[in-house]
N, C-alpha and C positions, 0 to 999 in steps of 0.2 A: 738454762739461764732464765731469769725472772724477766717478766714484762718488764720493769721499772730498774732492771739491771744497766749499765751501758752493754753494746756490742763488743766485741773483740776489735772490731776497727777502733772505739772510740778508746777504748783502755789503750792501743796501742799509740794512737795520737797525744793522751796524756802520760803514755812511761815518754815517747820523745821532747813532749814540754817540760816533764820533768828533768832530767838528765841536759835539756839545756838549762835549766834554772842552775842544777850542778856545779856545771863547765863554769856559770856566769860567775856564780859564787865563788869558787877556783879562781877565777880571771881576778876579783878583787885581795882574798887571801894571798896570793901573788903575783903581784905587782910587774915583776920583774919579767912575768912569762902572761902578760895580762893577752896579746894580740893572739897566742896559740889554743886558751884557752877560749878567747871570743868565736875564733874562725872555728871551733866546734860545736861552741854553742849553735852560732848561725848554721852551719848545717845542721843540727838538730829541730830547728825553727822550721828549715825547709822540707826537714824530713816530715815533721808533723802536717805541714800545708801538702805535699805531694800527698799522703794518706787520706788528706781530708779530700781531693779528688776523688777520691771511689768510694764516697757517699750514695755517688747516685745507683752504682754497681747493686741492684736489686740482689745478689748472691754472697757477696763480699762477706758476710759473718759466716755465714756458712758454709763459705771455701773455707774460710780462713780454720772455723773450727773443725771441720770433720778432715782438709787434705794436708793443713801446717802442724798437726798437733797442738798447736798452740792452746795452751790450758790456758781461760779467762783469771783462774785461781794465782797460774804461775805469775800473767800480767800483775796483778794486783799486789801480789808479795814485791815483787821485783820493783813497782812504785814506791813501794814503801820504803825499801831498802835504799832507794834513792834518795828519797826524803828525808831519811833521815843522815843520811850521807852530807847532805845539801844545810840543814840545820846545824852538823858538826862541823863545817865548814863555814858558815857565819858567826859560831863563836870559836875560831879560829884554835879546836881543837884537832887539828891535825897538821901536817909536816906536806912539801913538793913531793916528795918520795911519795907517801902512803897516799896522796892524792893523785898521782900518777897509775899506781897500783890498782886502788878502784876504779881509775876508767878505765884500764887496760883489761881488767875484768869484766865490767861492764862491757865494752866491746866485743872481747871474748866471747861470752855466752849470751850476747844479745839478741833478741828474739827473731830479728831479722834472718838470722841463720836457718831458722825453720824457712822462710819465705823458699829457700833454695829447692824443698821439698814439697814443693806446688806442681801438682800432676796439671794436663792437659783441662783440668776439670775448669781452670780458673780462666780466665778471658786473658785473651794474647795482651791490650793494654795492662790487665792488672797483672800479669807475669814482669810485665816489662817494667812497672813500677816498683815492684816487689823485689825485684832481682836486681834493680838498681839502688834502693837502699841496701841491699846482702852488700853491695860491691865498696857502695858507699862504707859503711862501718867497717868491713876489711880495712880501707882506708886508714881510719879513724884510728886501728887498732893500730895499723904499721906505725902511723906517725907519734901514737903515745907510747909505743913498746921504742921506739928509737929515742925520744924525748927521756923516757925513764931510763936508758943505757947510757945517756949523752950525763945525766945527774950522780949514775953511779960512779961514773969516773972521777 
């Protein structure tokens, strides 16, 4: 990674401001499910400030890259792909359904899942931060995989 790159902490603090901008934009395209989509947003906001705590972690990028896998590349795509999720969603090109769909995805494969794969290397608090977002987006994903079964019907 470059000098004038961001860290893997700091991409990972702006994929969760993104993906809240997401949910927020969700929250206005439908009205109707406006409080489900805020109370995700808001944890994503929190996710981002909990991350921003292990700034001071002098090791934190370099856990993060050499024991999560976490590719800086994969963060960077993965923003994108939100953003521009987030832009189709302001010009109200998409459907509850297919907007369901992409966060349950999102959720899914979100980065957080590596955090689960943090050897002994990383500090007992940053495990304990790290394994409570993992636990958190599980959350995230049950309540939007039950929200998209509750619309199928």
């Amino acid at each position: 990674m470059k000098e004038d790159e961001p860290g893997i902490l700091e991409l990972l603090i702006r994929h969760e401001l993104a993906i809240k901008q997401l949910y927020e934009r969700y929250g206005v395209a439908f009205t109707e499910h406006k409080d489900f989509w805020q109370r995700l947003a808001e944890d994503e906001q929190r996710h981002a400030d909990v991350l921003g705590t292990l700034r001071p972690e002098p090791s934190i990028n370099r856990t993060l890259l050499q024991e999560s896998q976490i590719k800086p590349q994969a963060i960077k795509l993965s923003i994108g792909y939100v953003e521009s999720q987030a832009e189709r969603a302001q010009k109200g090109n998409i459907n509850l359904l297919q907007a369901l769909s992409i966060a349950k995805d999102l959720e899914s494969a979100l980065l957080e899942k590596q955090f689960s794969k943090l050897s002994n290397v990383a500090s007992k608090e940053m495990r304990a931060i790290l394994m409570d977002l993992a636990i958190e987006t599980e959350r995230h994903r049950n309540a939007v995989v039950e929200m998209l079964n509750a619309q199928k019907r």
